[in-house]
Each structure stands twice: as structure tokens, then as C-alpha cells.
C-alpha positions in Angstrom: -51.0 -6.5 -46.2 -52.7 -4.1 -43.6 -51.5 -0.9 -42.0 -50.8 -2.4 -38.8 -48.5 -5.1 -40.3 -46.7 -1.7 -42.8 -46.3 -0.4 -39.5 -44.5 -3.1 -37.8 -42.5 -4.1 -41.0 -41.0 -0.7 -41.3 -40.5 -0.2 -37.8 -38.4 -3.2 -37.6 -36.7 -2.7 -40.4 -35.5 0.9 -39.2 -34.7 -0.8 -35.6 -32.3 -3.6 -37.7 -30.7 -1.0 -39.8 -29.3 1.0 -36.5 -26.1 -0.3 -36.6 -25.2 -1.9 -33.0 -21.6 -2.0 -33.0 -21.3 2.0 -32.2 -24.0 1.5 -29.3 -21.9 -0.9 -27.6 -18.7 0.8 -28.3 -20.2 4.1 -26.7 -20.9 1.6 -23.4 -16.9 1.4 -23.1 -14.7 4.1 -21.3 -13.6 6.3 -24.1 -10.2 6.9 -24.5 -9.2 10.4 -23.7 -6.1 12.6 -24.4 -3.4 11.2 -22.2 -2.0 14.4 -19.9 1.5 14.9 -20.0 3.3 12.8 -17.3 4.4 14.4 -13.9 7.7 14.9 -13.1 8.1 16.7 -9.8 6.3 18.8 -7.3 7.1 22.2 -5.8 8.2 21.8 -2.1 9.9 25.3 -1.8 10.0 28.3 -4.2 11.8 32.0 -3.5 12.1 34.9 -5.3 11.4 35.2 -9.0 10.3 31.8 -10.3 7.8 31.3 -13.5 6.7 27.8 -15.0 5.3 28.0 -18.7 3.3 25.1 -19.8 2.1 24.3 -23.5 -0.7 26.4 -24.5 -0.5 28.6 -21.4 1.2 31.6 -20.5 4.0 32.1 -18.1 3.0 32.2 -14.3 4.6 32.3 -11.0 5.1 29.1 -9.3 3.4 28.0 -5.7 3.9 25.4 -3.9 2.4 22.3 -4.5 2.6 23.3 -8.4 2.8 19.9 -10.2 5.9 20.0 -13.3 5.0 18.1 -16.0 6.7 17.2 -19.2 6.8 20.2 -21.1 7.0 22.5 -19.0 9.8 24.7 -18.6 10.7 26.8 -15.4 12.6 29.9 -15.2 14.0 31.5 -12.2 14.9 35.0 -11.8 18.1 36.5 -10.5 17.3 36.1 -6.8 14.5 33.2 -7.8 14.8 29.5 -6.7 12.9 26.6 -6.5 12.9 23.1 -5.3 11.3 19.9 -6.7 10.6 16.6 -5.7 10.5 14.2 -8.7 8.5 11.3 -9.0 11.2 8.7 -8.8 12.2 10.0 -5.5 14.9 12.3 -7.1 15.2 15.9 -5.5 15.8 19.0 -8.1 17.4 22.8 -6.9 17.2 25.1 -9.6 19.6 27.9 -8.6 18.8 31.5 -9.7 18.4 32.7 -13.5 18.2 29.4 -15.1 15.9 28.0 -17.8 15.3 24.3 -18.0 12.5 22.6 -19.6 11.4 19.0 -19.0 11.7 17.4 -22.5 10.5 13.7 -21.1 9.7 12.1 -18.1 8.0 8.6 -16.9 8.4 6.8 -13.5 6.2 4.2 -13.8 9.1 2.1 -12.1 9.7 -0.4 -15.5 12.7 -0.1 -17.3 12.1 2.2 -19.8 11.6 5.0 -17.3 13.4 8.2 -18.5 13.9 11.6 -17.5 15.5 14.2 -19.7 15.8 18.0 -18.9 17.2 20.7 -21.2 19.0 23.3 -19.4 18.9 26.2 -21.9 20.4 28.4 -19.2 22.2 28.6 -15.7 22.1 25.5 -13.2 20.5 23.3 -10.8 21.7 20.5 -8.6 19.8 17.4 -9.0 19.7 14.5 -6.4 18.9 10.9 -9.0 16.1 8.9 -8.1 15.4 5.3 -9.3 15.6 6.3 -12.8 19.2 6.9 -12.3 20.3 3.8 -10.3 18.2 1.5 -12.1 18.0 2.8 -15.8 21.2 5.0 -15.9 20.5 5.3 -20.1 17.0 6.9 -19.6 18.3 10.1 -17.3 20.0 12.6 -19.4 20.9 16.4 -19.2 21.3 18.0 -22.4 22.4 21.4 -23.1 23.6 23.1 -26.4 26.8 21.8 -26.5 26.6 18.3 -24.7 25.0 16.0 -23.1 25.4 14.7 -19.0 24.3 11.0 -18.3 25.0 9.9 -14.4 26.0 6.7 -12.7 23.3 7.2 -9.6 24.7 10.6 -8.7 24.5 14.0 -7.0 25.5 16.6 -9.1 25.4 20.4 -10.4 25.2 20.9 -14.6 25.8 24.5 -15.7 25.6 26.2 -19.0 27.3 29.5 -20.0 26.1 31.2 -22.9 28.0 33.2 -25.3 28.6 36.3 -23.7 28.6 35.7 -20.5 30.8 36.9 -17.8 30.6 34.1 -15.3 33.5 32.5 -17.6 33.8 30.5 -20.7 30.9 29.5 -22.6 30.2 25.7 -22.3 28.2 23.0 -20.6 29.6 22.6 -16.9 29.0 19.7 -14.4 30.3 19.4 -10.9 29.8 15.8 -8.8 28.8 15.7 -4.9 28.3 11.8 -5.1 28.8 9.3 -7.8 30.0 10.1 -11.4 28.8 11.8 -14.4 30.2 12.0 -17.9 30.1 14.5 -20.2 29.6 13.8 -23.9 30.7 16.3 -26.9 30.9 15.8 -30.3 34.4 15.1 -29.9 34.8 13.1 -26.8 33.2 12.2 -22.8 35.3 13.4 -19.9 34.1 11.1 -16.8 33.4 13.3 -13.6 34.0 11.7 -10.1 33.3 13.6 -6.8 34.2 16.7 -5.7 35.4 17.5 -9.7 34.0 19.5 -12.2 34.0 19.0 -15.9 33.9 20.9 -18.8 32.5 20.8 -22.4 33.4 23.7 -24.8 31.1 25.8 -26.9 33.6 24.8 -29.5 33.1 21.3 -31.3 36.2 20.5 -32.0 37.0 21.1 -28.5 37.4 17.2 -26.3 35.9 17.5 -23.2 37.9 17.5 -19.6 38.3 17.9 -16.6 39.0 20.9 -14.8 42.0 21.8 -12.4 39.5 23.3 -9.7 35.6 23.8 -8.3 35.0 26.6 -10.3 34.0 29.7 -8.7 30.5 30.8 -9.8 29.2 26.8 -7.9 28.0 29.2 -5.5 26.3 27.2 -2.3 22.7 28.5 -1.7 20.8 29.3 1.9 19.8 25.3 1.8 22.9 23.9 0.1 23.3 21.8 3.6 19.9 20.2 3.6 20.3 19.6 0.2 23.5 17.8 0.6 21.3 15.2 2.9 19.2 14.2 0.2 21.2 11.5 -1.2 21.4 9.8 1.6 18.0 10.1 2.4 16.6 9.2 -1.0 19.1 5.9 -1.8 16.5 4.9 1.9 13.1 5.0 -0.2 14.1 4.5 -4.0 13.0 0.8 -3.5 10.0 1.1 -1.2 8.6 4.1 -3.5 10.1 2.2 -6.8 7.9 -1.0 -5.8 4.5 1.1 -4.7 4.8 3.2 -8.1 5.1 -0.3 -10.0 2.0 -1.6 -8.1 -0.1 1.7 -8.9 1.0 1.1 -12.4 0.4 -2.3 -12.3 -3.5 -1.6 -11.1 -4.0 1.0 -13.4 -2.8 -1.1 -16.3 -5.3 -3.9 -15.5 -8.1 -1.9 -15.0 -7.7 0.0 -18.1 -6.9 -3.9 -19.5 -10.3 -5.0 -18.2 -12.1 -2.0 -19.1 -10.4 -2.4 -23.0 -11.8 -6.5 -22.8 -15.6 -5.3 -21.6 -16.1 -3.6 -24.3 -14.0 -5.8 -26.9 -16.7 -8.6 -25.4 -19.5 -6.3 -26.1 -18.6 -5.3 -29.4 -17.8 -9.4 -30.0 -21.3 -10.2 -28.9 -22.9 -7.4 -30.9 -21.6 -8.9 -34.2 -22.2 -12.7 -33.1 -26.2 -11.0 -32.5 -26.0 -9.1 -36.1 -24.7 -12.8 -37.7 -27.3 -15.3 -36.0 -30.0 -12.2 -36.8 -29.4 -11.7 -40.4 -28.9 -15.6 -40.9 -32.3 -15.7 -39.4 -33.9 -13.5 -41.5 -32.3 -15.2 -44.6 -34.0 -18.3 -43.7 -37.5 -16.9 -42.7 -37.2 -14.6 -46.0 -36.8 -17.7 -48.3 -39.6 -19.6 -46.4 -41.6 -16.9 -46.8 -41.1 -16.5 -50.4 -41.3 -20.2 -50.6 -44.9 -20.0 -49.5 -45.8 -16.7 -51.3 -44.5 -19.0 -54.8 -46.9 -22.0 -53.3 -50.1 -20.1 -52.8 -49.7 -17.9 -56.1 -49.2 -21.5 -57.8 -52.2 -22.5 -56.1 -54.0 -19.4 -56.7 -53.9 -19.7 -60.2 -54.9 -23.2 -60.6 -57.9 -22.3 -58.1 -58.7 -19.5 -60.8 -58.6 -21.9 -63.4 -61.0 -24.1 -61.6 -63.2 -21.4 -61.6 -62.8 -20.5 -65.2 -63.5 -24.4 -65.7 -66.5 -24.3 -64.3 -67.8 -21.4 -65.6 -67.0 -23.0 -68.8 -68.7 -26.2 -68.4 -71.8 -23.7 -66.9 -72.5 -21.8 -70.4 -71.6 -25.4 -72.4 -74.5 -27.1 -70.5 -77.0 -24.1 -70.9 -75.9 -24.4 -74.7 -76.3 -28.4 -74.5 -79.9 -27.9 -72.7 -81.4 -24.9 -75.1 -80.1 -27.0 -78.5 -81.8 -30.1 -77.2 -79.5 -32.2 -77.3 -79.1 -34.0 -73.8 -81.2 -36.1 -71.8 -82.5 -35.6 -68.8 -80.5 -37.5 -67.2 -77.1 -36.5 -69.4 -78.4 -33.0 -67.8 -78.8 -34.3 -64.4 -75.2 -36.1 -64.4 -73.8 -32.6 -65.9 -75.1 -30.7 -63.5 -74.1 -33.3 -60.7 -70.5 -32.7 -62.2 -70.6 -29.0 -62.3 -71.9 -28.8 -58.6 -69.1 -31.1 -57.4 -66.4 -29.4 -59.9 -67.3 -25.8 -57.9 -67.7 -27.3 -54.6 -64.0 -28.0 -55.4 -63.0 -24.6 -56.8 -64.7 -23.4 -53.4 -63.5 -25.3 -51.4 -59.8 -24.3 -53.1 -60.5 -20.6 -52.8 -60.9 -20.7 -49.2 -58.1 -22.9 -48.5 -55.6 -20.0 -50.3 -57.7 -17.7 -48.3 -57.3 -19.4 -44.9 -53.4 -19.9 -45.7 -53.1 -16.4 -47.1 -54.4 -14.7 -43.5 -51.8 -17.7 -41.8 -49.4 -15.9 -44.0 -50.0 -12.7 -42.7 -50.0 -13.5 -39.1 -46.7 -15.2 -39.5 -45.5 -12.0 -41.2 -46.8 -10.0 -38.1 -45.7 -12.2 -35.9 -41.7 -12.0 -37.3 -42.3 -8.3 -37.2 -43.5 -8.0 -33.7 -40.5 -10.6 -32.6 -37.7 -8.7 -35.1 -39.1 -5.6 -33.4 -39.0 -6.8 -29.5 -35.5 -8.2 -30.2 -34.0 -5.3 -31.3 -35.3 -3.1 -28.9 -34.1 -6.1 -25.9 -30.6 -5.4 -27.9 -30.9 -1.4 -27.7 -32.1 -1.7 -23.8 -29.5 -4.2 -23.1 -27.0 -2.0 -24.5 -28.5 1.4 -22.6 -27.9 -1.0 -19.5 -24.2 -2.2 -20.4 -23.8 1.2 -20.9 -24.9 3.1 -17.6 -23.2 -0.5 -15.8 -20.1 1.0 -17.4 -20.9 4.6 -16.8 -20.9 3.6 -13.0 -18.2 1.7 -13.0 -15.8 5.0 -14.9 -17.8 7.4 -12.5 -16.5 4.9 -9.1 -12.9 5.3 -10.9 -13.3 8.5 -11.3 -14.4 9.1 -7.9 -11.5 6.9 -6.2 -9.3 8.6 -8.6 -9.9 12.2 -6.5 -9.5 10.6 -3.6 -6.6 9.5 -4.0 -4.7 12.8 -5.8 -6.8 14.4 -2.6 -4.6 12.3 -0.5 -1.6 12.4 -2.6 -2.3 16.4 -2.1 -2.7 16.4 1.6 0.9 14.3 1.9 2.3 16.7 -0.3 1.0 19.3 1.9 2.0 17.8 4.6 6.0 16.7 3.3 6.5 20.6 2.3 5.5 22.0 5.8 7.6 19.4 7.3 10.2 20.3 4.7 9.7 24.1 5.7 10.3 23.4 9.2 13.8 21.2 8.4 14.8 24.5 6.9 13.6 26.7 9.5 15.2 24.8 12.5 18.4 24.5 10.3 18.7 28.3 9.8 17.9 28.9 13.7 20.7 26.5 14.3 22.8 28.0 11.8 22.6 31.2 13.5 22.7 30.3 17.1 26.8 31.2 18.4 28.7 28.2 18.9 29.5 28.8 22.3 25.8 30.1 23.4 25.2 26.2 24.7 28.5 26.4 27.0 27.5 29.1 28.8 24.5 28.0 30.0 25.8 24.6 31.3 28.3 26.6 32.9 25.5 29.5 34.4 23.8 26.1 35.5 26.9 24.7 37.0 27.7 28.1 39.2 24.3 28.7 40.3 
């Protein structure tokens, strides 16, 4: 075997032990760490307000800030904030409160959920399509009890020990809808314009109180916020169907993306299969034929031997004097003709030995073109895909760059609500009357 044909051999056999399968599984979108999901978005902050998220330290919230699950937000004394949730629910945290976002998906199926832990203080919350259409998944907990709704507006509040806002215990006051509040010894159902009450005390049944209690103090905003209902029960369906079909896109591009390289890895292992049957069948002919010619090989040799043999008798036969001339003549007649034959049989295995080695070369060459048609192939599938995550990617920005510029644009409109309602709030009733009647005199 010469160099050349080393060369290829080893080369090929190098290129067919790279295993394919992790080639074509690098061509496929990885799968990265899911982020947590979103839950709301700042529209209005005052005061003292601070958001820590997991594996970050606490820092004051802007607007625009994106709550995730996780996170937990903490107004001061004079510190509130406003959210809009993802399910078109609306969130007021009044001041020095702690609440944390345990879970949260709106994805618009029926397993969305939102749960919040209020650790400390209040917060009115305004129900999206979680709460009218999965009532189970929307929960409030606190460390005494827990608040499910029936598609409600309504205030939680938790007193803890040592307070002197009034008894310690988890609080709930209804606007719109009901609420219940669950203990370890009981529920109390909560209908508008009631409170309810569950005691630090287990043993305690929750219940109803006799009146609002007093520290369900309205803030600067309390009347816009009483509008949201209202508004919201207007868009929970429009915005419940869009955030299904967003879902629904994502889901079958991440499906089709999950299939591509599923195919690709299928087709890889079909390749390795039809390759390695292949080479079993070209490894066995080729062996069959290295068996033939060392077969034939040996009986060429013993040819040779032969007439060798029959050489030295006949130069014995002709010295002892023993043979004719003609005996010698027919002898010799033999001998030519026996290694014409052993000739004639030596370049046969000759001739079939070099076939042998240009078939060998030739399987080389064609192992060695094949896998490298598999390895470009694969480079190819691969940057295909690359494109195709990098376009995703890209359409992805532009649309959280659109989703930013609404936002933008809902909390300036939402700033200028306020604004007009606190110039209206402190125009005198009577300021309108007297300029009709300056008009009517003049």
C-alpha cells in the first residue's frame, strides 16, 4: 500500500469517526434558560419605591420597569406605585408594603395563574382575565390566609404583630365582585363595599367585619383607580385573544424549530446506518479478494517452485545421460510452457493486486468526499438555521421596541388622566357659574 493511499485511508477514517449527530444538533436553536415571566409594568411610581430581583440588589423603581416573577417590591412610607399586569389587571401598591410575585403566566390558556405574597401592608388590585376566566389560578396569600376572587376589585391588607394600625391579621375589603378569605379554620365570603377579616390566631374562623375599617385610606388617584374595572372588563377579551395568538406563534415556531433539527439529527443517523452498512459490504468484498489473490499467490509460487524443480531434474537427467534428445527436447518443451504459465500467473496477481489498490483508493477518496459533503452540508444547515434565530431575534426587538414605545406612550397618556383629574379636582365648583353668568351680563 503506498503513502498516498495511508494518507487517504487515515484521513477517512478520522473524518468517519467525527461523530455527526452533535454537528447537526449544534445547527438547531439551543435551548436557553427561560427568563422569569412578566407580570406587570410600571405606569406610575412616587415616593420611596424599591424592586429586588433574584441575584440583584435592591433598586428604585422607574417607570417602564418590567415586574417579573420573583420579584418583590417594597414601597416606603410616602412610596407608591402602579402596575399594569399582563392579563389586563391594574395593581396599586399603597405605601410601606412588601409583596413579592411568587408566580405569574398570561399566556391566555387555562392554566394561567397569578399569585402574590403580601408579607406587608396593602394594595388594591383591579383582576384581569386570569380572574374571570381561571378564578383558581389568582391567589393572594399572606401569613395567615389566603384571598381567591370571583373577577373582583378589591384591597388585601396584612397587619403584623405589633402593629398599631389594629389587630394583626390578613384584611380584604371589595369595591366590585367578591372575594373569600380562607384560614385554617374557615372562609368568610366578601361582597362589595365589606371588609373581611382573618385572625393571626388559627383557631380563629374568619368573618366579616361590622365596618370599612379605618386605616383603607383612599390615595391622591383612588378615583381613577376606581375606573379601572370598568375599563378593563372592555379589553380582557380583545387582549385575552391577541396574547393567545402571540402564544400560539411562538409555540409553533419554537415547534418547527424543535422538528428541523429532530429531521436533521433523523437524517444524520439514517447517513451513519446506510454508511457503515456500506462499508461492511465493501470490507468483506475486499477481504474476499485479498483471501482470492493470496490463494492464488501461493499456487503461482508453487508453479514457480515446480518449475524450478523440473529445471535442476532435467539438468540432472541430461548430465547422467540418460535422456534422448528428443525426451530432452519434449522436457524442455514442457518446462518452457509450465513457466510461460507461472508467468503468465504472476502477472495476472500483479495486475489484480494494483486493481486492488485503486479500488482501495478509490473507496478512500469517495469515504473521504462524502463525509466532508456531510460536514459542509451540516456547516450550511447550520448558518440556514443561524439566520433563521438571528431574523427571530431581530423581529423579536422590534417588537419589545414597539411594545416599549406603547408602553411609553399608555403611561404619558396615563400621566395626563391624572394630571387633568387633579386640575379638575381643584378647580371650585362654582368657578364655571360665574363665567356663564360674567358672559351673560356683559
Amino acid at each position: 500500500m503506498g503513502s498516498r493511499t495511508r494518507l487517504h485511508l487515515w484521513a477517512c477514517l478520522l473524518l468517519l469517526a467525527v461523530p455527526l449527530t452533535p454537528l447537526f444538533a449544534a445547527a438547531a436553536p439551543q435551548a436557553a434558560a427561560q427568563p422569569p415571566n412578566a407580570a406587570g409594568t410600571v405606569v406610575l411610581v412616587e415616593g420611596d419605591v424599591r424592586i429586588v430581583s433574584a441575584g440583584a440588589p435592591p433598586h428604585a423603581v422607574k417607570l417602564g420597569d418590567v415586574v417579573s416573577e420573583g420579584d418583590v417590591l417594597i414601597t416606603g412610607q410616602v412610596g407608591e406605585v402602579h402596575l399594569k399586569m399582563q392579563d389586563t389587571g391594574f395593581i396599586a401598591l399603597r405605601p410601606a408594603t412588601r409583596l413579592k410575585v411568587v408566580s405569574y403566566k398570561a399566556d391566555g390558556g387555562d392554566d394561567d395563574n397569578a399569585v402574590l405574597r403580601l408579607v406587608q401592608g396593602g394594595f388594591r388590585s383591579v383582576t384581569g382575565w386570569i380572574g374571570k376566566f381561571n378564578r383558581a389560578g389568582y391567589k393572594v396569600r399572606t401569613p395567615t390566609a389566603t384571598i381567591g376572587v370571583r373577577g373582583t376589585d378589591h384591597e388585601p391588607r396584612y397587619i403584623p404583630e405589633g402593629s398599631a394600625e389594629g389587630e394583626p391579621g390578613t384584611y380584604d375589603r371589595v369595591y366590585v365582585g367578591e372575594s373569600v378569605i380562607e384560614g385554617s379554620s374557615g372562609e368568610a365570603l366578601v361582597a362589595p363595599k365589606q371588609a373581611g377579616f382573618a385572625s393571626d390566631n388559627p383557631r380563629t374562623k374568619p368573618r366579616l367585619l361590622a365596618s370599612i375599617p379605618k386605616f383603607f385610606k383612599p390615595s391622591p388617584y383612588e378615583a381613577e383607580i376606581a375606573k379601572k374595572h370598568a375599563e378593563i372588563q372592555l379589553l380582557i377579551d380583545q387582549r385575552r385573544q391577541e396574547r393567545q395568538k402571540v402564544i400560539a406563534e411562538k409555540r409553533a415556531a419554537l415547534q418547527e424549530s424543535r422538528a428541523q433539527g429532530q429531521a436533521l439529527m433523523e437524517q444524520n443517523k439514517e447517513a451513519i446506518a446506510q454508511q457503515k452498512q456500506a462499508a461492511e459490504e465493501q470490507r468483506k468484498e475486499a477481504q474476499e479478494k485479498r483471501e482470492a489473490l493470496q490463494r492464488d499467490t501461493q499456487a503461482a509460487t508453487d508453479m514457480r517452485t515446480a518449475v524450478q524443480e523440473k529445471r535442476k531434474a532435467l539438468e540432472a537427467d541430461i548430465q547422467s545421460g540418460t535422456l534422448t534428445v528428443k525426451q530432452v527436447q519434449e522436457r524442455r518443451k514442457a518446462l518452457r510452457e509450465a513457466s510461460q504459465a507461472a508467468e503468465r500467473a504472476w502477472e495476472d496477481i500483479k495486475r489484480r493486486r494494483r486493481q486492488l489498490q485503486q479500488d482501495m483508493d478509490a473507496r478512500v477518496d469517495s469515504r473521504a468526499q462524502a463525509a466532508q459533503e456531510r460536514l459542509d452540508a451540516a456547516k450550511n444547515q447550520r448558518q440556514d438555521l443561524r439566520g433563521k434565530r438571528k431574523s427571530l431575534e431581530d423581529e423579536q426587538d422590534s417588537t419589545q421596541q414597539e411594545m416599549k414605545t406603547l408602553r411609553q406612550q399608555e403611561n404619558q397618556r396615563y400621566r395626563e388622566e391624572l394630571k387633568d383629574a387633579r386640575k379638575k379636582a381643584q378647580t371650585p365648583p362654582d368657578a364655571g357659574k360665574d363665567d356663564k353668568q360674567d358672559g351673560k351680563s356683559q
